[in-house]
DRENPA-3360 file (N, C-alpha, C; in nm, 2 decimals, always signed):
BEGIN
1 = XXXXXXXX = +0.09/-0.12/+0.00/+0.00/+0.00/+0.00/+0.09/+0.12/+0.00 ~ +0.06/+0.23/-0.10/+0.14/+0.35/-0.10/+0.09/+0.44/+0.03 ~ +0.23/+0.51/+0.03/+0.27/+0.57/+0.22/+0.11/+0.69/+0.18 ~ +0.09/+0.75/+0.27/-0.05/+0.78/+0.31/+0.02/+0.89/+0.44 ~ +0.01/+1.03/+0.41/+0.00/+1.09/+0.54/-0.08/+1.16/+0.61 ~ -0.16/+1.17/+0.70/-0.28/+1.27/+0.77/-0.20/+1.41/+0.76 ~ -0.25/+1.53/+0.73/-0.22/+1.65/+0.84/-0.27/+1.74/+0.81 ~ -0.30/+1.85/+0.93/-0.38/+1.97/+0.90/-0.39/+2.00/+0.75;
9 = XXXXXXXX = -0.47/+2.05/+0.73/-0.54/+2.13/+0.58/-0.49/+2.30/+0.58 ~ -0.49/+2.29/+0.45/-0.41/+2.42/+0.47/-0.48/+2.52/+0.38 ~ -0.47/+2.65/+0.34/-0.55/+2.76/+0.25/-0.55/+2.68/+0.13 ~ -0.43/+2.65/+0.11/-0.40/+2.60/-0.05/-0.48/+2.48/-0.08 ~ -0.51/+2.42/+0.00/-0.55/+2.28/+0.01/-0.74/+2.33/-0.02 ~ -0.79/+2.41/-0.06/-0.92/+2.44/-0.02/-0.99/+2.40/-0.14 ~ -0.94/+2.41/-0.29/-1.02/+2.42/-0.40/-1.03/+2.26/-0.44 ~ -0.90/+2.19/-0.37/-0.93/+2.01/-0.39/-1.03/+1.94/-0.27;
17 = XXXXXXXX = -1.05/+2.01/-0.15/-1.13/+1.99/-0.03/-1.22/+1.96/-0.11 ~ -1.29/+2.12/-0.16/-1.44/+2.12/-0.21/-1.47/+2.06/-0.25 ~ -1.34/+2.02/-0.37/-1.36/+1.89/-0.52/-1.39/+1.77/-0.45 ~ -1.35/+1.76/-0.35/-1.36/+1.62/-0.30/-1.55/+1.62/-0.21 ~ -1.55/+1.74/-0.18/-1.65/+1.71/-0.09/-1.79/+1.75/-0.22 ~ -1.79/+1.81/-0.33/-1.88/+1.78/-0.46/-1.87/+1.65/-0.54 ~ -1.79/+1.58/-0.51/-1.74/+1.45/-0.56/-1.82/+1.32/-0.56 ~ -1.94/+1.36/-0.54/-2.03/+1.20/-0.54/-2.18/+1.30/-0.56;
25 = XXXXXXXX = -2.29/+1.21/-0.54/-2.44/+1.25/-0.61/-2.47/+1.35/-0.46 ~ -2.49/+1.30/-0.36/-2.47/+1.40/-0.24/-2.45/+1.52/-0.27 ~ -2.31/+1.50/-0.27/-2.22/+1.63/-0.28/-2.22/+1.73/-0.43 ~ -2.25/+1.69/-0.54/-2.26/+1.78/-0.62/-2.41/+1.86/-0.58 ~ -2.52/+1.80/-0.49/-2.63/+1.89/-0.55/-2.63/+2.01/-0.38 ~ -2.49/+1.99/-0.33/-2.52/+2.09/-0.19/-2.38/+2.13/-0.22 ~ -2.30/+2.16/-0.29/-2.13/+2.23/-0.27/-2.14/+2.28/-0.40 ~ -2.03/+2.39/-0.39/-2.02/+2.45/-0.51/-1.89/+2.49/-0.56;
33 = XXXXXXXX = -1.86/+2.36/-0.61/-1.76/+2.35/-0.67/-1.72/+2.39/-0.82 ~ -1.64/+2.51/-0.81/-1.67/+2.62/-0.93/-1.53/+2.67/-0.99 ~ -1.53/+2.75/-1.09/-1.40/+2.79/-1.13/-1.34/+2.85/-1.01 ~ -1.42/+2.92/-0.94/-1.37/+3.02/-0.83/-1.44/+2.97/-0.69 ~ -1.36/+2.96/-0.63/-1.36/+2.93/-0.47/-1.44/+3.04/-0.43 ~ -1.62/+2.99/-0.38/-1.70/+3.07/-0.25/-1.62/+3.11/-0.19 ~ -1.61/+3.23/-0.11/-1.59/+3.25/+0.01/-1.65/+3.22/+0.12 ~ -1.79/+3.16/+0.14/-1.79/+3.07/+0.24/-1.69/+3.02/+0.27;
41 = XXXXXXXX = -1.67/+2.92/+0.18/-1.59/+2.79/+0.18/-1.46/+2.89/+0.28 ~ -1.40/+2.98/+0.23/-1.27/+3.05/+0.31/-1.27/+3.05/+0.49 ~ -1.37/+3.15/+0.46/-1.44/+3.17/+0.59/-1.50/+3.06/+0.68 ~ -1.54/+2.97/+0.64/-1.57/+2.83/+0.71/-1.39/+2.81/+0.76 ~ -1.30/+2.79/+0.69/-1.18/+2.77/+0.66/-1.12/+2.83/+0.79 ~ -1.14/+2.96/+0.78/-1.06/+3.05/+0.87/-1.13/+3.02/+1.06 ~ -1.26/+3.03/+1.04/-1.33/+2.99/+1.15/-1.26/+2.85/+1.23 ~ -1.27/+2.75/+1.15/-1.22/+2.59/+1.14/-1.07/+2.63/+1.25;
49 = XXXXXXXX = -1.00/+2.67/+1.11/-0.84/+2.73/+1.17/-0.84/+2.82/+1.32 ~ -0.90/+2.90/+1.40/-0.88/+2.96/+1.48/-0.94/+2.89/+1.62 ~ -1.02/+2.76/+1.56/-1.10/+2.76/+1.68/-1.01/+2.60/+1.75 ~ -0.93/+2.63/+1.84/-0.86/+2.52/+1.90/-0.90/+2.35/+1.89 ~ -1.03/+2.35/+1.92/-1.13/+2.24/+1.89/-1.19/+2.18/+1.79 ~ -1.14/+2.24/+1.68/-1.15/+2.20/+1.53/-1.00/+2.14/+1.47 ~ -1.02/+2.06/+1.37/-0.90/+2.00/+1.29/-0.95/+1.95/+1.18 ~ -0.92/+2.06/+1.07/-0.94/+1.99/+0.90/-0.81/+1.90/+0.90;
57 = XXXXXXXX = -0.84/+1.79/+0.87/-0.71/+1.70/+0.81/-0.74/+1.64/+0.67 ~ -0.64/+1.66/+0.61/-0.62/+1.58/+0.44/-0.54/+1.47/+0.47 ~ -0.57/+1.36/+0.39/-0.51/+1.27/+0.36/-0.41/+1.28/+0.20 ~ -0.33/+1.28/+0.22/-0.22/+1.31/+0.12/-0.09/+1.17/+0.05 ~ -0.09/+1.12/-0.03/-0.02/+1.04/-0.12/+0.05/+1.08/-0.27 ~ +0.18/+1.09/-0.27/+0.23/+1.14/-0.37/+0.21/+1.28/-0.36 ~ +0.25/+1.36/-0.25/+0.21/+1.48/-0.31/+0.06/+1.53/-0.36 ~ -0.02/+1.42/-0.34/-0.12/+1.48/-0.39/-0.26/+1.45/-0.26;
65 = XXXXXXXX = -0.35/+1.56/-0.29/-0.48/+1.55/-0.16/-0.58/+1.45/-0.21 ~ -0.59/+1.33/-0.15/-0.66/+1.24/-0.21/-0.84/+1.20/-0.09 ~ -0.83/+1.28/+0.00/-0.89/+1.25/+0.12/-0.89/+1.33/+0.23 ~ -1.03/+1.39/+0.26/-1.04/+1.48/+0.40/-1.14/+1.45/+0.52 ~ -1.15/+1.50/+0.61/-1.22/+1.44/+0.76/-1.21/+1.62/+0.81 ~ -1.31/+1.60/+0.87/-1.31/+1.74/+1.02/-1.31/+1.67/+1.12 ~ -1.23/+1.67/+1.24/-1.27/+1.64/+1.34/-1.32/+1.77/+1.44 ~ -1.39/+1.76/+1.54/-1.44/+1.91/+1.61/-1.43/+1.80/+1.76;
73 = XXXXXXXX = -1.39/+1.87/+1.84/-1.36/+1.78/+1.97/-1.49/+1.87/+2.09 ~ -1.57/+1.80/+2.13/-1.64/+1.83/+2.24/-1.66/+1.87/+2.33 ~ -1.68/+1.90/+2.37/-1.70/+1.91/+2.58/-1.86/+1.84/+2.61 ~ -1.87/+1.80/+2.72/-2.01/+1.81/+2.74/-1.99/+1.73/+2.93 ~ -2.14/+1.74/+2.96/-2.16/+1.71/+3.11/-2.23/+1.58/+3.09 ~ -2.28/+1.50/+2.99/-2.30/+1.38/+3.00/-2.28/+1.29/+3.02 ~ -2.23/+1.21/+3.03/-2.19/+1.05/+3.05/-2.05/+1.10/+3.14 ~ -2.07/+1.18/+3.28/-1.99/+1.22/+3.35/-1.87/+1.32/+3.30;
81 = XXXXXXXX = -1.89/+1.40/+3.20/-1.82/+1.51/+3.15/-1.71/+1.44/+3.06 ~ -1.79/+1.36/+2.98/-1.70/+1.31/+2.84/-1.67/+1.38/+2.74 ~ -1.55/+1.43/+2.72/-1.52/+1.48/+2.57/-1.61/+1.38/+2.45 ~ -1.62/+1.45/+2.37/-1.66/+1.37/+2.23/-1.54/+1.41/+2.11 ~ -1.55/+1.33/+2.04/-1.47/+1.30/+1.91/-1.55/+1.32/+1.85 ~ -1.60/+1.43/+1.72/-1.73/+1.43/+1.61/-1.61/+1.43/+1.46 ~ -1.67/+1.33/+1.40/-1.58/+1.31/+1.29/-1.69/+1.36/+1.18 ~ -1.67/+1.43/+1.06/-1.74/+1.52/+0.97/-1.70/+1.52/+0.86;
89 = XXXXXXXX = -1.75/+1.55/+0.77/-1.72/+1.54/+0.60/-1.62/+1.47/+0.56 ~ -1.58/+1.34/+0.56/-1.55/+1.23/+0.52/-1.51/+1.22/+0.38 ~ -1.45/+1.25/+0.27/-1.45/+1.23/+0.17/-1.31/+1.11/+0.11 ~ -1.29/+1.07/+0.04/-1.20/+0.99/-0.02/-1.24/+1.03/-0.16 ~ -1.11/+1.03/-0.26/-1.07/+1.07/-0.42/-1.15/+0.92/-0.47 ~ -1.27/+1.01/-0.59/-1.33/+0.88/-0.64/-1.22/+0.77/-0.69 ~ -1.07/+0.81/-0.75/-1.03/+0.70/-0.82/-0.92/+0.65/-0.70 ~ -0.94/+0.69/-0.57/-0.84/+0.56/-0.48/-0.94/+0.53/-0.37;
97 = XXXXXXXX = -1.06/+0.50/-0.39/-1.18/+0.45/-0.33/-1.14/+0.29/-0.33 ~ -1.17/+0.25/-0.23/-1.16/+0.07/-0.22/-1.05/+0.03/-0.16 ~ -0.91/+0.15/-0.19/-0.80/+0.07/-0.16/-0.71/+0.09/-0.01 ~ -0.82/+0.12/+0.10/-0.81/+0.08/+0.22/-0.78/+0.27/+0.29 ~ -0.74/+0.34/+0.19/-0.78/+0.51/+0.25/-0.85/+0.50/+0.35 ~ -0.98/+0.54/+0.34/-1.09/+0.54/+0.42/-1.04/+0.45/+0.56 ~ -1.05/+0.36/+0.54/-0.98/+0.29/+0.68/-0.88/+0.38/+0.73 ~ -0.79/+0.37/+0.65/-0.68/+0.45/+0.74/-0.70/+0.59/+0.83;
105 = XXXXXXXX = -0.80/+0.69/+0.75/-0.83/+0.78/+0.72/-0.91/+0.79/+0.92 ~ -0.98/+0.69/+0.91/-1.09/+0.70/+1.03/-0.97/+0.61/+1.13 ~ -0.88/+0.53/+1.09/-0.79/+0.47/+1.24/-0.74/+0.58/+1.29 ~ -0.66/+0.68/+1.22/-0.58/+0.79/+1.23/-0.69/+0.92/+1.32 ~ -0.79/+0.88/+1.27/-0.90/+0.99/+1.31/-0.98/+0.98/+1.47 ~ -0.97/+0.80/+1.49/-1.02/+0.75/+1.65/-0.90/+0.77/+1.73 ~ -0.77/+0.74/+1.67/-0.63/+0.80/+1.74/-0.64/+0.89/+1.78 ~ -0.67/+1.01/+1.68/-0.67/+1.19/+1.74/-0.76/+1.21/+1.90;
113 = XXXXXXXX = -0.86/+1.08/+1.86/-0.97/+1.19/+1.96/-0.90/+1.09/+2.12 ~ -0.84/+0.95/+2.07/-0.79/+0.90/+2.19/-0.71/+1.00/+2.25 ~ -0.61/+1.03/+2.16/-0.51/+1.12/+2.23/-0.54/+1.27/+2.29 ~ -0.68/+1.34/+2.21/-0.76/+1.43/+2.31/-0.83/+1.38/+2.42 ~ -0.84/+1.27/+2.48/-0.87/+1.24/+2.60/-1.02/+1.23/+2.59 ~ -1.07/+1.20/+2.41/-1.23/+1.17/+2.40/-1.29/+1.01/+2.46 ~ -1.35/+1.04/+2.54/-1.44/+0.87/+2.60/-1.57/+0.83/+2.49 ~ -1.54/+0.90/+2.35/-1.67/+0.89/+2.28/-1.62/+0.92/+2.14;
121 = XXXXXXXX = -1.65/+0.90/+2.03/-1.57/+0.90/+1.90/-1.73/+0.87/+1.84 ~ -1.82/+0.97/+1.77/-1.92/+0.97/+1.65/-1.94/+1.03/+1.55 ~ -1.99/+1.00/+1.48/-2.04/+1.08/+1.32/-2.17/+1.04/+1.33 ~ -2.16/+1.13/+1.20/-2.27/+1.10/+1.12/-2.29/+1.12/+0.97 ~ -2.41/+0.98/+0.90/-2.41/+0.94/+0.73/-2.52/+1.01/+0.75 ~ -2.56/+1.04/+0.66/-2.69/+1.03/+0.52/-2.77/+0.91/+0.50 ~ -2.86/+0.90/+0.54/-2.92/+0.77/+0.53/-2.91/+0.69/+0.34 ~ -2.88/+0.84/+0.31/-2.89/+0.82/+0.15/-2.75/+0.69/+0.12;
129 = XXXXXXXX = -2.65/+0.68/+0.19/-2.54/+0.66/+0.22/-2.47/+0.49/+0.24 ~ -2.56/+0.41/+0.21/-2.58/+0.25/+0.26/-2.42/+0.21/+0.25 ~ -2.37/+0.25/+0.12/-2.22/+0.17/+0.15/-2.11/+0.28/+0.25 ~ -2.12/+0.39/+0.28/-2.06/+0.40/+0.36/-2.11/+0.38/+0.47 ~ -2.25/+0.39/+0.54/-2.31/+0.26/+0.63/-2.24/+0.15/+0.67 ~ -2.19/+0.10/+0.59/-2.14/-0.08/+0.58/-1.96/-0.02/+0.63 ~ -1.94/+0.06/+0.54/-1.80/+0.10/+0.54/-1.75/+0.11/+0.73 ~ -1.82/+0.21/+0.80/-1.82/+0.27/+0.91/-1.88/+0.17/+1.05;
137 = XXXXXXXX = -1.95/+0.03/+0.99/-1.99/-0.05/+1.09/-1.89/-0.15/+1.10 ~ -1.80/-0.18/+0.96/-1.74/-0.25/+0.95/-1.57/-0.22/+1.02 ~ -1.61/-0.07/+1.07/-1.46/-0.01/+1.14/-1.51/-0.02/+1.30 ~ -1.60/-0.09/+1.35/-1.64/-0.06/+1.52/-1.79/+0.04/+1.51 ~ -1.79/+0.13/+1.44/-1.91/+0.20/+1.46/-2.02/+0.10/+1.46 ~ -2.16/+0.19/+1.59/-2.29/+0.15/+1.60/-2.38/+0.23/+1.55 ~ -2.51/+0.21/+1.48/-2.60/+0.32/+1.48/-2.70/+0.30/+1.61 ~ -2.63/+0.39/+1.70/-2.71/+0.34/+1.84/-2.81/+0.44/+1.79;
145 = XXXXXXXX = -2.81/+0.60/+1.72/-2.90/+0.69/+1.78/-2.99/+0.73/+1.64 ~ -3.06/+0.79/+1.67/-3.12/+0.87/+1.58/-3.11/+0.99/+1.52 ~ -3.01/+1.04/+1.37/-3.04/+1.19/+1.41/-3.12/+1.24/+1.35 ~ -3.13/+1.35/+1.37/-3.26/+1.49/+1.32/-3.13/+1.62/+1.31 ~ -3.21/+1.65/+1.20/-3.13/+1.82/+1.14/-3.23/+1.94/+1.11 ~ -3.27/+2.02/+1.11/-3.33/+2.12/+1.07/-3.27/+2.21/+0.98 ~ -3.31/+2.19/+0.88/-3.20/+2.32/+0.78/-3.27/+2.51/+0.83 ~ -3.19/+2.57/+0.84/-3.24/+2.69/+0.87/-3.18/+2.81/+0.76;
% end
């Protein structure tokens, strides 16, 4: 398997992010992946970057961005003041899909939240989503809960 490295995301890294995250039927009809970089997208970017508790990471091979994850780290008073690990936008490069990325991508990513001292490591699919369903059960994940979103 070709070497594979995690690490923060960087400004430059932003216009292959998006590509990755408009990169499937999902994601083309909610991202706007365009000649020219939204500024959302920046601004999400800069937000991400300042706030201690956030970490864009890319997955990188050859020099090139083949794979991204958010992690956002927790606080909370429940289950006796458990950090949480929330893992987010998930993407893998359509043409190195299958060949064990993704795995890596989420081992590297339950590590981080070990090493922040998270007692709790969750995401969340798209029901729309069945093989990454299978993907993410087949790594330890449960679908213990139910979620609900409200778009506003």
């Amino acid at each position: 398997m070709a070497s594979m490295l995690m690490r923060q995301a960087t400004a430059a890294d932003l216009p292959v992010i998006v590509a990755l995250l408009a990169d499937d039927p999902l994601g083309r009809e909610r991202e706007y992946a365009g000649p020219q970089l939204d500024p959302r997208y920046t601004a999400a970017f800069d937000a991400i970057e300042r706030d201690p508790n956030q970490f864009l990471a890319v997955a990188e091979q050859d020099g090139a961005v083949i794979g991204v994850l958010q992690l956002s780290f927790i606080p909370g008073l429940t289950r006796g003041g458990t950090w949480r690990g929330q893992i987010e936008g998930v993407r893998v490069a359509s043409d190195t899909r299958g060949g064990g990325i993704g795995r890596r991508m989420l081992e590297w990513a339950v590590a981080q939240c070990r090493e922040r001292g998270c007692g709790l490591v969750q995401l969340t699919s798209d029901k729309q989503r069945p093989d990454a369903h299978r993907f993410y059960e087949g790594l330890g994940f449960q679908a213990s809960h139910e979620g609900y979103k409200l778009g506003l």
